[in-house]
C-alpha positions as CSV (number, residue, x, y, z in Angstrom):
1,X,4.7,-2.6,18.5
2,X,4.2,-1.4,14.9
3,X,4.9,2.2,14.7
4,X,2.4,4.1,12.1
5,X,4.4,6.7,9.7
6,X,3.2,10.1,10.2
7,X,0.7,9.5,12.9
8,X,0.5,13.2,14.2
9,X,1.1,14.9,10.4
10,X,-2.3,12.4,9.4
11,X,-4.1,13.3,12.2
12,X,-3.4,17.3,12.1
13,X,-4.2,18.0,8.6
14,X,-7.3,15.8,8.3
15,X,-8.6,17.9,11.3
16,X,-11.1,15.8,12.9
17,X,-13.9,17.9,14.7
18,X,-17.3,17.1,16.5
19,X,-18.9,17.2,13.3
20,X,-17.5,14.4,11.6
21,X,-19.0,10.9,12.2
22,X,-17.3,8.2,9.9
23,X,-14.0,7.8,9.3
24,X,-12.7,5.2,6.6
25,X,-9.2,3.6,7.1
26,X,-8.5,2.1,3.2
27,X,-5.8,0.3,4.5
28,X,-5.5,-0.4,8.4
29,X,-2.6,-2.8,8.1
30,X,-1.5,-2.8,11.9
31,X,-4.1,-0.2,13.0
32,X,-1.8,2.3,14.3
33,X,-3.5,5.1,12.7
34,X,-7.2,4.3,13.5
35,X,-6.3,3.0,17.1
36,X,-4.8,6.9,17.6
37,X,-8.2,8.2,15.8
38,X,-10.1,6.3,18.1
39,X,-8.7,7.2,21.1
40,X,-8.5,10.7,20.5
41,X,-12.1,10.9,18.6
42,X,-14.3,8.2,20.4
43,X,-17.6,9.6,19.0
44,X,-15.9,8.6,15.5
45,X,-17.1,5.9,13.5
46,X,-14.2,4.0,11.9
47,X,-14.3,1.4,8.9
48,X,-11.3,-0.2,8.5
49,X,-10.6,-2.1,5.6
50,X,-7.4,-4.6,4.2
51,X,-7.0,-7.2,2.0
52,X,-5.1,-9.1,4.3
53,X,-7.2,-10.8,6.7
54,X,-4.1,-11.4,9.5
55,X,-3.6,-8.3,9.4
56,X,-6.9,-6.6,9.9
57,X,-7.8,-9.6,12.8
58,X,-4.4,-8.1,14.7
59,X,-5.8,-4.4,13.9
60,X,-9.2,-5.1,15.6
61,X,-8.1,-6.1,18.5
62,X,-5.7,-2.7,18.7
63,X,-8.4,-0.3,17.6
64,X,-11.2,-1.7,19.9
65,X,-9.4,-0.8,23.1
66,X,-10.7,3.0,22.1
67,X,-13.9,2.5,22.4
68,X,-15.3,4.0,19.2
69,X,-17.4,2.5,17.2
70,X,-15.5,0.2,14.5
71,X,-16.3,-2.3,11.5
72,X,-13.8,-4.0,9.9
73,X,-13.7,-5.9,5.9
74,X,-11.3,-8.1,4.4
75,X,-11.4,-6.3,1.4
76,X,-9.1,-4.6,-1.6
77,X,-10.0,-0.8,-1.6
78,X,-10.3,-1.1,-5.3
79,X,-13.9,-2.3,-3.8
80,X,-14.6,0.5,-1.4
81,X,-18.0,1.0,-3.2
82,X,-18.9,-2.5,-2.4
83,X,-18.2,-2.2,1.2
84,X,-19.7,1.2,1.8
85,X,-22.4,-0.1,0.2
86,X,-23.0,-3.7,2.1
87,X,-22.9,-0.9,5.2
88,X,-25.6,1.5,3.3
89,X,-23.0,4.4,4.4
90,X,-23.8,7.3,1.8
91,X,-20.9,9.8,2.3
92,X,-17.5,9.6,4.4
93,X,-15.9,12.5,6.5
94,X,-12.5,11.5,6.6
95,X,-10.2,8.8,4.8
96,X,-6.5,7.8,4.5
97,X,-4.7,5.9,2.6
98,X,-1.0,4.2,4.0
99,X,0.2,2.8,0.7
100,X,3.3,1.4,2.5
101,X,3.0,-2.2,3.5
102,X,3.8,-3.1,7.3
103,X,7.1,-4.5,8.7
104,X,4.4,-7.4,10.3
105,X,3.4,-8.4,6.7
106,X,6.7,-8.4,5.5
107,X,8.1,-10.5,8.5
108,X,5.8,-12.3,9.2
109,X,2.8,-13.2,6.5
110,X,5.0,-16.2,5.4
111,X,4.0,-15.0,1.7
112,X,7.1,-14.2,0.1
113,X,7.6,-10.5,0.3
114,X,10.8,-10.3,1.7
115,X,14.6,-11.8,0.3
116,X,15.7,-11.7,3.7
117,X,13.8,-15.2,4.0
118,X,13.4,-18.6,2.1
119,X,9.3,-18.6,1.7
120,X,7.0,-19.7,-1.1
121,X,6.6,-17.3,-3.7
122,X,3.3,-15.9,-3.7
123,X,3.8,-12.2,-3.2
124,X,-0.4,-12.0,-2.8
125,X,-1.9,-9.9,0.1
126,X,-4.2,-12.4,0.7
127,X,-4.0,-14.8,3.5
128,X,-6.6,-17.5,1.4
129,X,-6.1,-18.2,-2.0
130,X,-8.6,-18.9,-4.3
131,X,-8.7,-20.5,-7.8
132,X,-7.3,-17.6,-10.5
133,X,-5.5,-15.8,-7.9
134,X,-2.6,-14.3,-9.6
135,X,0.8,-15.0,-7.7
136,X,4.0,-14.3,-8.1
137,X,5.0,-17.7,-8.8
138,X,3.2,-17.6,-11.9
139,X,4.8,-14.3,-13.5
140,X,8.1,-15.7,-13.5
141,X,7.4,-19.3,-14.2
142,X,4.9,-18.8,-17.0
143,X,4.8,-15.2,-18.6
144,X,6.6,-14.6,-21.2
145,X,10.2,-12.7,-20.7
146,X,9.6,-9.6,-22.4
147,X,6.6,-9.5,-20.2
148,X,8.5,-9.8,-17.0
149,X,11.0,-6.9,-18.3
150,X,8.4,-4.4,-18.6
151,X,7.4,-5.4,-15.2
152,X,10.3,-4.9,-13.8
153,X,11.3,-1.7,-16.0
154,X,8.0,-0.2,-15.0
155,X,7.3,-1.0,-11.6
156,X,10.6,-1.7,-10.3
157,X,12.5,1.0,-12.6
158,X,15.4,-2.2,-12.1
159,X,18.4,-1.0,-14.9
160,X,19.1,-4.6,-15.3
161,X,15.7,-5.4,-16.1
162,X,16.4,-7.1,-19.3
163,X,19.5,-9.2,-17.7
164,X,17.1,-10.4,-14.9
165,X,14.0,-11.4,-17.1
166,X,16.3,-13.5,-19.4
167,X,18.2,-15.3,-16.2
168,X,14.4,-15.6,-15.0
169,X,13.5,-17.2,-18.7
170,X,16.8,-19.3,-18.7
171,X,16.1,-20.7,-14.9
172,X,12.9,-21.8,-15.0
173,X,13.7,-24.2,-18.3
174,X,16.1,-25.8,-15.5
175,X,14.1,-26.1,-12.9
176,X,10.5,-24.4,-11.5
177,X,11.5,-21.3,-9.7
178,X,9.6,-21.7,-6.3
179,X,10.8,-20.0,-3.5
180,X,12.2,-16.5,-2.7
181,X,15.6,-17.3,-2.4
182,X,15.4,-19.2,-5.9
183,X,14.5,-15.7,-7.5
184,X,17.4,-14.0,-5.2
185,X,20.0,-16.6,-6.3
186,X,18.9,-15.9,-10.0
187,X,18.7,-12.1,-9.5
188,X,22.4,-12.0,-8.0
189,X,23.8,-14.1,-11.1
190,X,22.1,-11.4,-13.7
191,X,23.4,-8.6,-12.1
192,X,27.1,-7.4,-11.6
193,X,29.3,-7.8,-8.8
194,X,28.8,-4.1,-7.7
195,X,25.1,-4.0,-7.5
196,X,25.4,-6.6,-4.8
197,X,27.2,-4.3,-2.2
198,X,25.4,-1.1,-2.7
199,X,23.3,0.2,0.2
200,X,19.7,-1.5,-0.9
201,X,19.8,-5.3,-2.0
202,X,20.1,-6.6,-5.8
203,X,16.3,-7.6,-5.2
204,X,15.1,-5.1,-3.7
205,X,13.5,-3.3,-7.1
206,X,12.7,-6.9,-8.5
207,X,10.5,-7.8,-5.2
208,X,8.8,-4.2,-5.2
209,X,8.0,-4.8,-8.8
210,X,6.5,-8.4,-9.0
211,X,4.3,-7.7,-6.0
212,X,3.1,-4.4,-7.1
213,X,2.0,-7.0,-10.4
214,X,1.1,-9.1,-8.0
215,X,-1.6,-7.0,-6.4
216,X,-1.9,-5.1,-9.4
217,X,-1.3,-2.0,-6.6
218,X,-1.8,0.9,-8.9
219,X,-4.8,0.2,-10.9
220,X,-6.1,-0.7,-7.3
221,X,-4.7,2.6,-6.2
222,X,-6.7,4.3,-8.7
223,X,-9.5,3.0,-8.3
224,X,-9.6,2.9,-4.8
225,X,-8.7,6.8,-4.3
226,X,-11.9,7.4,-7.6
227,X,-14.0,5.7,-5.3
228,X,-13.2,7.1,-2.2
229,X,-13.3,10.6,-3.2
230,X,-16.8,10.0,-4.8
231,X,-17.9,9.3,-1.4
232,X,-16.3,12.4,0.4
233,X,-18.7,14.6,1.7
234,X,-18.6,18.1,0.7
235,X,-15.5,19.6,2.9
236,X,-14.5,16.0,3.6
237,X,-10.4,15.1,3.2
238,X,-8.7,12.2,1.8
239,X,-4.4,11.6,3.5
240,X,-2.5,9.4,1.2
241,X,1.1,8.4,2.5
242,X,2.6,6.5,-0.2
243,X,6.4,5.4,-0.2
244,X,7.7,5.0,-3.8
245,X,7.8,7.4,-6.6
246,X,4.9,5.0,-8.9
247,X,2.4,5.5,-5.7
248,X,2.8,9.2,-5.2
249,X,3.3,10.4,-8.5
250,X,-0.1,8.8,-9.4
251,X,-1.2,10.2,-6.3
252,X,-0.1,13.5,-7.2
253,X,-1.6,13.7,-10.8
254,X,-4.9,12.3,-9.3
255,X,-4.8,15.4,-6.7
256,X,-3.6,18.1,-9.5
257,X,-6.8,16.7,-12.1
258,X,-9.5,16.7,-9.4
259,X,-7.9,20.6,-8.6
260,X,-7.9,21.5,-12.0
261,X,-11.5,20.6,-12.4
262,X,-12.6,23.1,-9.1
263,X,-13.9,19.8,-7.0
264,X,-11.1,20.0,-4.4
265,X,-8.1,22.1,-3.1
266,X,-4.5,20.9,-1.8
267,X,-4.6,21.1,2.1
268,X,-0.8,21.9,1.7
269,X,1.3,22.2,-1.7
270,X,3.9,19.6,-1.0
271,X,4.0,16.4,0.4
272,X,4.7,16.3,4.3
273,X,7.5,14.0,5.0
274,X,9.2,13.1,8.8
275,X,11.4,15.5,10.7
276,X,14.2,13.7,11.8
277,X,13.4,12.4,15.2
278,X,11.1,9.7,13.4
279,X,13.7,8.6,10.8
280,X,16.1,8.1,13.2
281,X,13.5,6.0,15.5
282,X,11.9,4.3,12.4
283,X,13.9,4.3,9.6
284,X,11.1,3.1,7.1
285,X,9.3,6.7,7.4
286,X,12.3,8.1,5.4
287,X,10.8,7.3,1.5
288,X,7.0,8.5,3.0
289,X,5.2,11.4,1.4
290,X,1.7,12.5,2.7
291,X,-0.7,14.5,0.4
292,X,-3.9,15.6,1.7
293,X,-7.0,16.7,-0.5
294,X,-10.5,18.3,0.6
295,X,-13.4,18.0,-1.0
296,X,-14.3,21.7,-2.5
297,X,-17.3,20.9,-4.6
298,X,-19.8,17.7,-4.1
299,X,-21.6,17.9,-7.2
């Protein structure tokens, strides 16, 4: 069973009371946190949203067994307009965003997100594919090197980002790279002998970063967390756990700006992080940094 990071830290400081109806989960991945909410708040109405369809389907079925009343979108939450729209819901009480992606889509989706297996390089939330899709395949058979080295310098913050890009360039002239353990083999002959034995893997930074192109994950961010704010009704808060520096420092500045501006205030100062019970008994909460907002000013 997917353990959610955080669960009683999200929960707590987005203080649910009998006045709040609707509840928007951004990004419901296994549904741990909304299956909790729902249990705990069954006169809550929840709208979870994901891009990945799997995903969400799995969620569903979790979340339902609370009894609350649920609807559920395969959607990016760049689009959150479009689906609170499509459900004519004005303003939102409550929202979180759990930047991190789940151990099921990584295991699992078949998609190309981890270099523990041999899969297809797509790197793409989504299940379906449709004409134009960007995938990951493409970046590092097509664009241009110097491309793929801000890429990588940007979003992966990989030192031997210009090594990798021009193995990546050299490669594909051989052959088409295509799977995940093509990019792997090429990553481990760009890199020195030491990087491979240090405590995260030589393609750890170079998978983060071409699916964070991928997805294009931090304009998405962006946009998402405008969008969702815009909805918040006056006294309404907005939990983002994020798990990499790129997600939570945008997350930050976005906070600090909206502060600045006297629309919200910080629930807490600094980020909540896990005590040490729920590293040891889920190691992925380690990196995870929750920032909670409420909505001061709805003008």
């Amino acid at each position: 069973m997917h353990t959610p990071v955080l669960l009683k830290e999200v929960i707590d400081s987005l203080d649910f009371n009998d006045k709040d109806h609707i509840f928007l989960d951004a990004t419901v991945g296994a549904g741990g946190h909304s299956a909790e909410i729902c249990r705990r708040f069954p006169w809550i109405r929840i709208i979870a949203i994901d891009a990945d369809k799997e995903a969400l389907e799995n969620a569903e079925k979790r979340i339902k067994q609370g009894g609350c009343q649920l609807e559920v979108c395969v959607e990016n939450f760049r689009n959150i307009d479009k689906v609170l729209g499509g459900l004519k819901v004005e303003k939102i009480d409550k929202a979180l965003f759990d930047i991190g992606m789940s151990s099921m889509q990584i295991d699992t989706s078949g998609r190309g997100f981890s270099f523990q297996k041999d899969e297809p390089l797509l790197m793409t939330m989504k299940k379906d594919l449709e004409d134009g899709d960007l995938t990951a395949y493409e970046i590092v058979n097509s664009w241009p090197k110097e491309r793929i080295e801000q890429i990588l310098k940007e979003y992966g913050e990989e030192s031997f980002a210009p090594r990798i890009a021009e193995q990546i360039a050299k490669a594909r002239k051989q052959k088409t790279i295509e799977t995940t353990f093509d990019l792997v083999s090429i990553i481990k002959s760009a890199t020195p002998k030491f990087y491979h034995h240090r405590r995260i893997h030589p393609a750890t930074k170079t998978f983060q970063a071409l699916r964070i192109a991928t997805n294009d994950e931090l304009g998405a961010l962006r946009d998402g967390l405008e969008k969702t704010f815009e909805r918040l009704g006056k006294n309404g808060r907005m939990a983002v756990i994020a798990f990499h520096s790129l997600e939570d420092r945008l997350v930050k500045n976005f906070f600090k700006d909206l502060v600045k501006i006297e629309k919200a205030e910080l629930v807490f100062k600094k980020p909540l992080t896990a005590n040490f019970e729920e590293i040891k008994s889920n190691p992925r909460s380690r990196s995870a940094k929750l920032r909670v907002i409420q909505k001061t000013n709805d003008i």
